[in-house]
C-alpha positions in Angstrom: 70.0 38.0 5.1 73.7 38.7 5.4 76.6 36.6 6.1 79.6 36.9 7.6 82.8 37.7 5.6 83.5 34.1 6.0 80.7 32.4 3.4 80.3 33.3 0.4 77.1 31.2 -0.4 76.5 32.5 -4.1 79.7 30.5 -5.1 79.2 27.6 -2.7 79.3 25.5 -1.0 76.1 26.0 0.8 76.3 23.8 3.8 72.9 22.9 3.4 73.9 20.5 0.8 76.3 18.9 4.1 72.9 18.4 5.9 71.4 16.8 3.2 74.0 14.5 1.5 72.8 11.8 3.4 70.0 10.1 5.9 70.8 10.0 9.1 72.4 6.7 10.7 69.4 5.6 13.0 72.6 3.9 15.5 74.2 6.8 15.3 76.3 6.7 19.2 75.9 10.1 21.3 75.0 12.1 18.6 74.6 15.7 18.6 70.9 17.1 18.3 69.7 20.1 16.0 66.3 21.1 17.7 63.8 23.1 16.2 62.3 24.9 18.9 58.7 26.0 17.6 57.8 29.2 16.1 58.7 31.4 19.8 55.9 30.4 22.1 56.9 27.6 23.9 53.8 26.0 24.1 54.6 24.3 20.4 58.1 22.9 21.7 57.8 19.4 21.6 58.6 16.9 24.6 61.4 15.6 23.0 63.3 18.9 21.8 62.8 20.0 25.3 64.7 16.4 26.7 67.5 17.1 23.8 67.6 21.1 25.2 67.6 19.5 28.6 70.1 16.6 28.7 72.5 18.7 26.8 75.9 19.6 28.7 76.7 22.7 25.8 73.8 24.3 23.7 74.8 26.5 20.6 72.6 28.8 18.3 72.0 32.3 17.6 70.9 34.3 20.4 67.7 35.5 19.6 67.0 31.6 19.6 68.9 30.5 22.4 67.1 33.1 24.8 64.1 30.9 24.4 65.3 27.9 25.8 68.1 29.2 28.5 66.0 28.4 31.5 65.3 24.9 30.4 68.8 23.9 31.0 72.1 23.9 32.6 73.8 23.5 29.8 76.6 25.9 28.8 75.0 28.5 26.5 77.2 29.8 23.6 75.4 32.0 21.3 76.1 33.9 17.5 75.3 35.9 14.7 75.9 35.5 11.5 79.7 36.6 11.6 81.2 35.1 14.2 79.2 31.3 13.5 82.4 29.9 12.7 83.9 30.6 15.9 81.2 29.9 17.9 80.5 26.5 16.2 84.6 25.8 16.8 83.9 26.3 20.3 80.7 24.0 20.0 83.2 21.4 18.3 85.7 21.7 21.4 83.0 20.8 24.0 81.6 18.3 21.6 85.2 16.9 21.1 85.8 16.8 25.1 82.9 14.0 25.5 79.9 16.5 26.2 76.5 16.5 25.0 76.0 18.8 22.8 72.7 20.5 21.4 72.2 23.1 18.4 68.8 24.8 18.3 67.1 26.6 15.6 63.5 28.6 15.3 60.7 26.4 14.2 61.7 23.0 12.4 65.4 22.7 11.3 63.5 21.0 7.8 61.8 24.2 7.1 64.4 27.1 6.1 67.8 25.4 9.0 69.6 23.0 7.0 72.1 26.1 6.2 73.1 25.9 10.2 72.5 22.2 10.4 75.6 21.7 7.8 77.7 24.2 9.9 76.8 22.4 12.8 77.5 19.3 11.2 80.7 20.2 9.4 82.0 22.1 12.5 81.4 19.2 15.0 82.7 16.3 12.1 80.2 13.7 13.9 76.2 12.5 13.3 74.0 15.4 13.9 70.4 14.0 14.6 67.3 16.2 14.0 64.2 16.7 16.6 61.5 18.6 14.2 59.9 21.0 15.7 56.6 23.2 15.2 57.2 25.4 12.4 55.5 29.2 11.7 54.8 27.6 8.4 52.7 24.6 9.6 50.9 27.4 11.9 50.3 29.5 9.0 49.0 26.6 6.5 46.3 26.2 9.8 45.3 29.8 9.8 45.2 29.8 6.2 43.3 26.7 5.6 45.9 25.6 2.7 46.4 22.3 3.0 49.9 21.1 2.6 49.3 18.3 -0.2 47.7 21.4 -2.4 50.4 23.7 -1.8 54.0 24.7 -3.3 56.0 25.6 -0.2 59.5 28.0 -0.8 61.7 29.6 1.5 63.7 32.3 0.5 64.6 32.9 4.0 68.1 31.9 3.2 71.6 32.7 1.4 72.4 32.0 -2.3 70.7 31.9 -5.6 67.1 31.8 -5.3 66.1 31.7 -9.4 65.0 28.1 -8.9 63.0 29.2 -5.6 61.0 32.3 -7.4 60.5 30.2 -10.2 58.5 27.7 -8.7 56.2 30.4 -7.6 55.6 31.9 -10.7 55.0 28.7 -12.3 52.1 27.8 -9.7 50.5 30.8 -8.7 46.6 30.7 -9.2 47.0 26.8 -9.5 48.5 25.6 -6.0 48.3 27.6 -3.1 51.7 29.7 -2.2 53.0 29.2 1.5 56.5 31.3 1.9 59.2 32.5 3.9 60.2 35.6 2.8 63.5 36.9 3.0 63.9 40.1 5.4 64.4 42.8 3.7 65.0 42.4 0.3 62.3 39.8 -1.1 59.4 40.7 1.1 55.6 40.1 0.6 55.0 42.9 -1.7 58.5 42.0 -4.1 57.3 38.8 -4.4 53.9 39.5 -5.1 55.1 41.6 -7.6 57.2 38.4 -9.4 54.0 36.6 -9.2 52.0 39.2 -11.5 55.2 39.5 -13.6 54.5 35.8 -14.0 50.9 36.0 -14.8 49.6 35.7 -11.5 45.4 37.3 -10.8 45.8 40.6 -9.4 42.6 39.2 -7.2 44.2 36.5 -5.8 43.4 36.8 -2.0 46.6 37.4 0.0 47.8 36.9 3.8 50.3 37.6 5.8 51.3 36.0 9.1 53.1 38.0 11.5 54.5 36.9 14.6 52.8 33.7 14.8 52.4 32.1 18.0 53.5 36.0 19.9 51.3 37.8 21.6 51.3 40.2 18.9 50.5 38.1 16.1 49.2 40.2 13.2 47.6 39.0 10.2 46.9 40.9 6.9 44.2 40.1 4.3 44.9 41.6 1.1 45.3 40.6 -2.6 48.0 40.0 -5.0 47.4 43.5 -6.7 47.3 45.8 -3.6 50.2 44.0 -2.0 52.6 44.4 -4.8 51.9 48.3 -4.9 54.9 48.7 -2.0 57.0 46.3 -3.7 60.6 47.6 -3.9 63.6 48.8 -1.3 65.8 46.7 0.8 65.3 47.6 4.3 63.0 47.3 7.1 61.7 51.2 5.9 60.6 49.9 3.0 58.1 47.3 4.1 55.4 47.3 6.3 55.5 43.4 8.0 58.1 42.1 10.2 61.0 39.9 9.4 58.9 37.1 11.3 56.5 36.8 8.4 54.8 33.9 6.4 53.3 34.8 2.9 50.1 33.0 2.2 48.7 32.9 -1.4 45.4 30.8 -1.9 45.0 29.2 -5.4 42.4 31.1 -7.5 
């Protein structure tokens, strides 16, 4: 994942430390809503995301995710990549600062992988920021996989920053917990980090899955093990893997 010129995440801050300095005030007046919109198919976006989407006068996020939602309001849509976030969010802030609802939506649930955007949101607008949860490809995936969450080590590397403390969680409870990650497109992958987990002692035989595209039309899913997957490990582009960047590793506990 790369950021604009603007953060520089491996020497902090991360904003995701904003989102999660404190609980949310539960009388928090007029606040504005992060929304995790489900994993793509609309089906899994809850009623109340869709009120938040709906009520909203402005509605910010990056396009991909915005696209979604756009004909389930009337709101001003003002979407972003990674580089220009700061403007776009400044622009958020103005409408937000002029008395208007305002609504940030992310993929899946905002808990899972969006408190990096939640603390823009929040540090941008300078005003409560309430979360609505949403569906996430991870909850889908622990469903397909049968892992259930109270016997699994959940990590997302889908973000910016270091990730030692994230791998090593991994490699500590592979073949003893089940695995359930977001990999990070295109550098940490399922195959690299199957190949950290038998660097760290993990059963070649472990069974293996990967989720593509959950929810999609095309979902994909790939039954493998540890061993064959971490053959292709290595590269840092979309050449070099064979799954999507909208992909869930699965590793079941031996």
């Amino acid at each position: 994942m790369t950021e604009g010129d603007d953060y520089d995440l491996d020497s902090g801050p991360d904003p995701a430390a904003i989102a999660a300095s404190a609980p949310e005030a539960p009388d928090a007046d007029r606040p504005v809503h992060a929304v995790g919109i489900g994993p793509g198919n609309l089906d899994f976006l809850t009623p109340r995301g869709e009120q938040a989407i709906r009520e909203a006068d402005v509605v910010v996020g990056f396009e991909t995710v915005v696209d979604f939602v756009a004909d389930r309001t009337d709101a001003d849509l003002l979407t972003c990549g990674y580089r220009d976030e700061l403007d776009t969010l400044e622009t958020f802030a103005e409408h937000v600062a002029d008395g208007e609802h305002g609504t940030a939506v992310l993929m899946g649930d905002p808990n899972h992988s969006g408190y990096q955007f939640v603390g823009k949101v929040q540090r941008a607008v300078d005003r409560p920021v309430r979360v609505v949860p949403g569906i996430s490809s991870l909850q889908i995936a622990a469903s397909r996989a049968r892992t259930p969450m109270e016997d699994t080590t959940f990590v997302t590397l889908h973000k910016s920053g270091d990730l030692t403390a994230d791998l090593d969680r991994l490699r500590s409870d592979v073949g003893d917990r089940h695995l359930l990650v977001l990999p990070r497109p295109f550098d940490l992958m399922p195959e690299d980090i199957a190949a950290e987990l038998l660097d760290a002692g993990g059963d070649p035989d472990l069974p293996a899955l990967v989720y593509e595209r959950l929810t999609h039309n095309d979902e994909a899913r790939t039954a493998t093990t540890l061993g064959d997957l971490a053959q292709d490990a290595g590269g840092d582009s979309r050449e070099d893997t064979q799954f999507s960047d909208l992909s869930v590793f699965v590793v079941r506990r031996a």
